[in-house]
N, C-alpha and C positions, 0 to 999 in steps of 0.2 A: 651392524656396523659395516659399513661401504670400504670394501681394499683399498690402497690409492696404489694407483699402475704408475710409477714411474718409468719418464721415456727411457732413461740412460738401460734398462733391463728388459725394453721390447726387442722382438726378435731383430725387428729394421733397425736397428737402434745397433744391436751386434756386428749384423749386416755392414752398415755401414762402414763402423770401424773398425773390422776385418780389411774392410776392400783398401781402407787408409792405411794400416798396417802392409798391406801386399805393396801398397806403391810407394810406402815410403822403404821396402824391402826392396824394391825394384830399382829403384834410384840410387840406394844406398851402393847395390852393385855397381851400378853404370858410375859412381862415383870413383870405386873402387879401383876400378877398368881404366878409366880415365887416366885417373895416380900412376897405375901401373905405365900404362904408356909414355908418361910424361919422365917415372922413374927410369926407365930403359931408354930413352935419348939424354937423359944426366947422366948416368952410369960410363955412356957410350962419348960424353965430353960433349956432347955436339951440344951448341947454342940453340935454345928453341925461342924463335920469332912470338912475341905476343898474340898475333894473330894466329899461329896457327895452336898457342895454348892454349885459347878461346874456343879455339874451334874443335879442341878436343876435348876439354871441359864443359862443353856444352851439350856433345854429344850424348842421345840417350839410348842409341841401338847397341844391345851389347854385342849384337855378331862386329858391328862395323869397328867395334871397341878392339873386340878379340886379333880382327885382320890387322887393326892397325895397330897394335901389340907385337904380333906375327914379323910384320916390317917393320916396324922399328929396332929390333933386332941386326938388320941390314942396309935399311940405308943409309946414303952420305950426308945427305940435310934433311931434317924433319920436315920439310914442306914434298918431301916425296910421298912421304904415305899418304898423300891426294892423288898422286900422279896419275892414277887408273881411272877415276871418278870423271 
């Protein structure tokens, strides 16, 4: 009798959805980061522009996340934590 090798329990087949689990781990952070950022200019009262809540919900560098966390802390209008860029 012949084994039948199913893909879903080949190695590449793990492989794979490992790598999809890491990036969907990945994102989840940057999503996370995002919130954070958006939650600390609510907090702080300040109106946030559409445009730049796009622009920080779309971001997926979590250093860039973390800096503009950092400053958001301190600025007077949420479109400052571009100001450096």
């Amino acid at each position: 009798m012949t084994a039948i090798q199913y893909f879903w329990r080949h190695p590449l087949a793990e492989q794979v959805r490992e790598e999809g689990r890491e990036q969907g781990r990945e994102e989840g952070r940057a999503e996370a980061k995002a919130e954070m950022v958006l939650h600390i200019l609510e907090w702080r009262e300040l109106p946030v522009p559409d445009a730049v809540r796009e622009r920080i919900q779309s971001c997926t560098d979590l250093n860039q996340l973390e800096t503009w966390a950092q400053r958001a802390m301190h600025v007077k209008e949420p479109a400052e934590l571009f100001a450096t860029e």
